[in-house]
N, C-alpha and C positions, 0 to 999 in steps of 0.2 A: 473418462470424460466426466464421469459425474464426482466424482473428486475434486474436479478442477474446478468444476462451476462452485461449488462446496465452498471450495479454499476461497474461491472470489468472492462470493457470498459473505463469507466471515469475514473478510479485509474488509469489504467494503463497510459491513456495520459494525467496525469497531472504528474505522477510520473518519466516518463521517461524522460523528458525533464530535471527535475530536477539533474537528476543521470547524464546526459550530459554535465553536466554545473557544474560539478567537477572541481576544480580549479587543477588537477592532480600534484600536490607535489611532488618532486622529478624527475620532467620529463625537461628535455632541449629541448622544442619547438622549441629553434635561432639556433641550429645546423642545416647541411645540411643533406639532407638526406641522410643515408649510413655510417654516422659516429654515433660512441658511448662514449660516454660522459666522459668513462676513459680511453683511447685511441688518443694518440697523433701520426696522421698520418707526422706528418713533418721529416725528416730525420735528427740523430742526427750526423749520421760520411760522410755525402757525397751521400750515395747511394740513391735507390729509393724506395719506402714506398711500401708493400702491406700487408693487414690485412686479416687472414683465421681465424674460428670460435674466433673472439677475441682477437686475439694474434697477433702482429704486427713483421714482417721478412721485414729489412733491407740490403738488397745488394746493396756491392760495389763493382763494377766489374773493373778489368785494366787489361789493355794487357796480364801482366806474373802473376794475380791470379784473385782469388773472398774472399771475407769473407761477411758471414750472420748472422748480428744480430740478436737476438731473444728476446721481451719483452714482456712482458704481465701487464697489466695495468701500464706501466712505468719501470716497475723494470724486471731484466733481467732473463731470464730464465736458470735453473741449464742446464746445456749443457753436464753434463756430461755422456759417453755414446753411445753421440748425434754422425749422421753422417747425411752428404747430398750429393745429387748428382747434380750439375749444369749443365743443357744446354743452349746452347747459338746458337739463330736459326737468323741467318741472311738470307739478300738473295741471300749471295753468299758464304756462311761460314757455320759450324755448330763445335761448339767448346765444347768440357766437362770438368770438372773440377771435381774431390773427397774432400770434406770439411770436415775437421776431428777438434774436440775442439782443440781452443787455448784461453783459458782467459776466455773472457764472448762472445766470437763467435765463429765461425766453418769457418776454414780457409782452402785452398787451396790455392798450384801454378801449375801453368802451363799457355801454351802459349792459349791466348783469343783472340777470335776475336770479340774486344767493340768497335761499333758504335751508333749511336743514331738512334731510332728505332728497335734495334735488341732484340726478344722476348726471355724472360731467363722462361726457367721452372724450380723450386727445389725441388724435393724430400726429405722432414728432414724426417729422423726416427729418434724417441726414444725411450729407454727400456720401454718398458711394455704399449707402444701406437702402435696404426694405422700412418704408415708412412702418413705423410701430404704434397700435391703438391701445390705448390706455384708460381704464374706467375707473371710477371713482363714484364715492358716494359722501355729499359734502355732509360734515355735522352740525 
């Protein structure tokens, strides 16, 4: 019996180092961390970037509206549907906005009050999902 355990004992730390020392194929080690490898956090129309399970929301906020991009691995997501709710919390302001499709975003107007540092919450619904809240910090 204590041969056997022995013999386990050896296998198993000669083997496991081996298994660690996977060259892991398909993994991008030079990212930072928190990014995912088909997902481009840069902002394509202006606004500012935040990423929920995968899927990357683009607002761009101005005084008289908002509109929120939506893409998923690059390519833009059907919107049709789709509705959001914007808040905008300053620290002397709190402003709302209703985003309804137009094109390949969810648009609103109304009167905003955009400063830099002003925290935006969005609520997207879509047919037949769990509404998704999304925060942002405008620059």
């Amino acid at each position: 019996m204590k041969i056997a355990s022995l013999l386990f004992c050896l296998t198993t730390a000669v083997a496991l180092p081996a298994h660690a020392a996977d060259d892991h194929k398909g993994h991008d080690h030079d990212k930072p961390a928190g990014t995912h490898a088909g997902h481009d956090d840069k902002a394509q129309h202006g606004g500012v970037v935040s990423a929920v399970s995968d899927v990357n929301y683009e607002l761009v906020a101005k005084a008289d509206g908002a509109a929120l991009y939506v893409t998923d691995h690059g390519k833009a997501v059907d919107l049709k549907g789709a509705t959001a709710k914007v808040t905008l919390l300053s620290a002397s302001a709190k402003s709302e906005v209703a985003l309804q499709p137009s094109g390949d975003k969810l648009e609103g107007k109304g009167s905003l009050s955009v400063s830099p540092g002003t925290k935006v919450i969005a609520v997207v619904s879509q047919s037949g999902r769990a509404p998704v809240t999304v925060k942002f910090t405008l620059r």
